[in-house]
C-alpha angles and dihedrals in degrees: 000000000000123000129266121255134228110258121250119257133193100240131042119235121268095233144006113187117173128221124207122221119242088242078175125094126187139189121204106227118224078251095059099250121140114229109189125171132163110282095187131025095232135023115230117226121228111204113205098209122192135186128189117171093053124165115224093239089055090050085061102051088062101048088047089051093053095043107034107026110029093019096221108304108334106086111064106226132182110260113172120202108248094182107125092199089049119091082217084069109150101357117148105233130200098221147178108212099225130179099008098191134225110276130237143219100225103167131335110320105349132093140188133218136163142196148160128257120204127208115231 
């Protein structure tokens, strides 16, 4: 069964800014040397997404998505990076939605929300 996508807004976030995971673990020594190695293979990206200018219809995409549809952060979903300035610009991403925030009114009709997205 394929995963589901992220729904399709009208407006594109405001930003997108990708965080890359520490893949590294270290271990201070009784000498006080410092002894690091990989921990993991790969380090996983979180991307913060905000959006500002939000219908109200495309807030609630996005509520009903978590909720309904991913159920908060159990169910893995495509989500691709529609950010112009990212080198991540149209890639197509595996993610977990974490910390949707509380939106806010911010002026007549238009709201703003952010999250993370994790990469799988």
């Amino acid at each position: 069964m394929a995963n589901p996508n992220f729904p399709t807004l009208t407006k594109a976030p405001v930003s997108i800014i990708p965080i890359p995971e520490d893949a590294g673990l270290s271990t201070e020594m009784s000498d006080g040397y410092v002894v690091s190695r990989a921990r993991f293979t790969r380090s996983r990206l979180t991307f913060s997404v905000n959006y500002t200018a939000l219908s109200y219809a495309d807030l609630e995409k996005i509520q009903d998505f978590y909720r309904d549809t991913i159920y908060g952060s159990a169910v893995v979903f495509d989500w691709i990076c529609n950010d112009p300035n990212s080198k991540y610009y149209n890639q197509t991403f595996q993610a977990r939605m974490t910390e949707l925030g509380e939106p806010s009114f911010t002026q007549p009709y238009w709201w703003s929300v952010s999250f993370k997205v994790v990469q799988v």
